[in-house]
N, C-alpha and C positions, 0 to 999 in steps of 0.2 A: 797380244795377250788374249788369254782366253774371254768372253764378255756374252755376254753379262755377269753379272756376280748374283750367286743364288743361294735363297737359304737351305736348298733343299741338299741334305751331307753328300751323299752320293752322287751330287752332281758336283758338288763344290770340290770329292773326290776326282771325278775326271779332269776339272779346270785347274787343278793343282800339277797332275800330269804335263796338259799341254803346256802350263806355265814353265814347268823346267824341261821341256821338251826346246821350248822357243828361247829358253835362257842360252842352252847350249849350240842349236843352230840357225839362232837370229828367226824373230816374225818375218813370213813370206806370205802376203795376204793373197787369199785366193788356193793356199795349197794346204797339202797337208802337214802335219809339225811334225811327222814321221814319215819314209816313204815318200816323199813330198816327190818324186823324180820315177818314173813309171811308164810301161807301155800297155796298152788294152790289145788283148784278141778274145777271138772268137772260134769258136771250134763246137764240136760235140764229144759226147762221154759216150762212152759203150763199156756196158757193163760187162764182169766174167761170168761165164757160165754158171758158176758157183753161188756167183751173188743173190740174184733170187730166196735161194735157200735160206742164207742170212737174215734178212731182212724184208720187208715189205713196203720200204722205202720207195716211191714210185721211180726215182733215178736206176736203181739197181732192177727193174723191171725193163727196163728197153733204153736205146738209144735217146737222147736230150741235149738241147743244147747247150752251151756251157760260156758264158764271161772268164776271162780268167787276167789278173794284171801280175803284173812280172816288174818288181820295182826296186831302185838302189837303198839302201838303208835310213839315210841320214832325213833332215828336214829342208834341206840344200835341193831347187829346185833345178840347180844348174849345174849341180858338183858330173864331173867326168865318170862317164861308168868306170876306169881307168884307174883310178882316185882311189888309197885304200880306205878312206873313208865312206866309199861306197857302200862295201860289206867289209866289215870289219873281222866278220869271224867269231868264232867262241875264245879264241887267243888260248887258255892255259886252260878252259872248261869252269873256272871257281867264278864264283856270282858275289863278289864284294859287298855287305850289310853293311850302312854307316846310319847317323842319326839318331846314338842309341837314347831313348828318353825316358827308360826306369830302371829301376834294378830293386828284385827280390832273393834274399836268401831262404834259406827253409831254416825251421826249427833243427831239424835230422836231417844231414847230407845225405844219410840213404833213402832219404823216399824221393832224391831226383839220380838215385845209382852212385852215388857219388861218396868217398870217404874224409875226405876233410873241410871243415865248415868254412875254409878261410879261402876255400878253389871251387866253391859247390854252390852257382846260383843260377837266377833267371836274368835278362835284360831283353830290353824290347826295344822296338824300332820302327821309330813314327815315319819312315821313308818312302815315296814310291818308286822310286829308281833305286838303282843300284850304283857304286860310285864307280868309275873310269880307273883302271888299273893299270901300270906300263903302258898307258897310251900315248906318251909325249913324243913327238918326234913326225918329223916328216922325209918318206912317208912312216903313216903307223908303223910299229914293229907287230910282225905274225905273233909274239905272244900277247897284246892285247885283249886284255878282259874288257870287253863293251860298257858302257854304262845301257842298261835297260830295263823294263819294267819288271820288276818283285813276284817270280813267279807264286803260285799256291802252293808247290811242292817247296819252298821255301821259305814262305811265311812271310812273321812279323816279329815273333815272341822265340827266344832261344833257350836254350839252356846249355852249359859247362860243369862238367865234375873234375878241369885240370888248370882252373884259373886262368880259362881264357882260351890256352892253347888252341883248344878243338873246340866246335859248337854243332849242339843238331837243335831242328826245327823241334817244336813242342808246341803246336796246335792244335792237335789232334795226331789221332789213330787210323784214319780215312775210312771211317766208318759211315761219314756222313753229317756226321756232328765236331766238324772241325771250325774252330774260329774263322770268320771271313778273312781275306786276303783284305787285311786296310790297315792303315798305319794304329798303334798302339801306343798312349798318351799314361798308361799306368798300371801297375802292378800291385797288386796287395794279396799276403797270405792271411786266410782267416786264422784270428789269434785264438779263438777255439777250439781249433782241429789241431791236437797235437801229432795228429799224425802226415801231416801238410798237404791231406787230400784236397783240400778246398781253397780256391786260388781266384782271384776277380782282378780282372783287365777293364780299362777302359778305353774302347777305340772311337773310330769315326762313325760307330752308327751305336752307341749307347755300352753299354754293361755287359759282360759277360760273364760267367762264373763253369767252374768244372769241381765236382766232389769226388771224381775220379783220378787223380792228380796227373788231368792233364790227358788223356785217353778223351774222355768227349767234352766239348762246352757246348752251352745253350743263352742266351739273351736269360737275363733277368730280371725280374720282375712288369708289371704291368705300367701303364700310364705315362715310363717313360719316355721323353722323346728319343727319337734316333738321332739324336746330335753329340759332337766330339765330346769324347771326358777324359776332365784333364785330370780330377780327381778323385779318390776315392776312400773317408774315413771309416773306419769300423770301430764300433763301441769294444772293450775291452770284453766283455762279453756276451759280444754277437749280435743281441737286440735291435740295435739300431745302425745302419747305414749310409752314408749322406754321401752323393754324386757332387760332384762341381760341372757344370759343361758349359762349352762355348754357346755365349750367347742366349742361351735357355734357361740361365738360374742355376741354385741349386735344390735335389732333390735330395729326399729320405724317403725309405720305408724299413718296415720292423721284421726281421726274418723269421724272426722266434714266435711271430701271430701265425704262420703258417698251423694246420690240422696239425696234431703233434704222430710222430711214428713209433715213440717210446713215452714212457710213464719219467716224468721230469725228474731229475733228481733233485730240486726242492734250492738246489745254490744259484738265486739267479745271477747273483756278482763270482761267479767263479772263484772265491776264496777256497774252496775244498774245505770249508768248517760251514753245518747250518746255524744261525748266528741271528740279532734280532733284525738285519738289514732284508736277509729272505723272507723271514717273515711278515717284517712291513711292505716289500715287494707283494708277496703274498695277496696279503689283507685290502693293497690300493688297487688289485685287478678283483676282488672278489663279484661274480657273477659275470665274468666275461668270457668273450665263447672266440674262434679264430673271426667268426660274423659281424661280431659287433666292430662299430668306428665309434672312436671316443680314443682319449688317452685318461691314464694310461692304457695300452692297449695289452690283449691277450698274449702271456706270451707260456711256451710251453714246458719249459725251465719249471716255472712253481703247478705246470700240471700234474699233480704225481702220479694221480692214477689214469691218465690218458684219456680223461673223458670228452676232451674237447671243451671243457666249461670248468674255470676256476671256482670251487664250493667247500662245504664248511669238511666235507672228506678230504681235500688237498688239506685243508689246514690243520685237521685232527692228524694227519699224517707226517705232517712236517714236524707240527709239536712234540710226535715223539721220538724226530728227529734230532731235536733239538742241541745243538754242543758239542752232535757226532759229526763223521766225517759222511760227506754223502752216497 
């Protein structure tokens, strides 16, 4: 088994690997939990003409020498090159997801493409391997789908618009700003976005969130740790957000304290009537700025006129809002 055991996620990510690496081809101390069966040479690289041009790589500048190992597949330090368990092969080319550990709908099937609310969602997949598909039998059958590590180009997080049928990755855009490749413990759509732009995962290095739905994510917020989360509550309207994570407690912070980008529309309980609950909303942040720490905290809901500081203007403005819709 993998060992030591550490707090640090990303490592406890690799030791998760080798642990069901060594589930499936027995510990062999001393080798590796993949590849374990291997030849070393030696040799040099000589670059093409061409290369140069490419790059300025010093390899693609001249002649180098080069290591290179040539190794059977498995963690079998003794298995027969012979053996079709050697290299197994890509078998039918499909990469098997299993271990799915959330599931989200949208408000509107179409903002994940999709037209029926009852075939139209997300599900995620805390796995780092992929599962063994037609591989029973000795020897393997040539269509065998491998069990192997979870590429990038396929993720963690899916989505379906045919109830299962089909599924594509929905991590990102590959812009740059695509969620890590690591298992994913949960999915929540923000209950404020009716447009279901804005979507929060919890994986093995903290929080994530996308207001693009789905095209780019970013970690957020500050001070959290980078440890698994397993879950993740939203206030009915927005304000507040509370983490669960392995090991490290649970976390909050307030969304709605961020600088505001628009002028509040005065509802901070999202009823769509202003009503005396906004207005005591109102009244218990009054002189609060996105700067200040205290609760209640700043939030931008009852900022009306976007000044960054809850004052007696938000509230002359709300007052003669008062009973309307917002």
């Amino acid at each position: 088994m993998a060992t030591p055991a550490t707090s640090n996620p990303q490592q406890q990510l690799f030791e998760s690997a080798v642990d069901a690496l060594n589930a499936l081809f027995g510990s062999h101390p001393g080798f590796r939990a993949v590849h374990a069966k291997g030849v070393l040479c030696e040799g040099t690289f000589t670059p093409s003409t061409d290369a140069a041009s490419l790059s300025r790589a010093p390899h693609f500048q001249t002649t180098v020498p080069v290591t290179v190992r040539f190794s059977d597949f498995t963690g079998i330090p003794n298995i027969p090159d012979t053996d079709p368990n050697a290299n197994p092969g890509v078998g039918t080319g499909t990469i098997w997801v299993g271990s799915a550990s959330d599931f989200a709908a949208p408000q509107n099937p179409a903002s994940l493409g999709g037209t029926d609310v009852k075939k139209t969602w997300l599900v995620s997949s805390n796995a780092m391997l992929s599962n063994a598909v037609g591989c029973a039998g000795n020897p393997v059958p040539a269509s065998c789908d491998p069990m192997i590590i979870i590429p990038p180009s396929v993720g963690h997080l899916f989505k379906t618009t045919d109830g299962g049928d089909t599924w594509q990755p929905f991590h990102g855009n590959g812009t740059g700003f695509d969620l890590p490749n690591a298992p994913i413990w949960v999915i929540r759509y923000d209950p404020t976005d009716t447009t279901d732009q804005t979507i929060w995962v919890g994986t093995d290095f903290g929080v994530y969130r996308t207001t693009d739905g789905g095209n780019t994510w970013a970690p957020y917020g500050h001070g959290l740790p980078a440890a698994r989360v397993y879950d993740i509550r939203i206030s009915n309207n927005g304000s507040l957000v509370r983490v669960a994570t392995y090991g490290r407690g649970i976390w909050e912070i307030y969304p709605n304290s961020e600088p505001p980008v628009a002028n509040g529309t005065g509802d901070f309980n999202r009823t769509k009537v202003i009503d005396f609950f906004n207005m005591a909303s109102l009244a218990a942040r009054m002189g609060t700025t996105p700067a200040a720490i205290g609760s209640p905290a700043y939030d931008s809901s009852v900022d009306l006129n976007g000044s960054s500081t809850i004052d007696d203007a938000d509230l002359s403005a709300l007052v003669a809002k008062f009973g309307s819709t917002p």
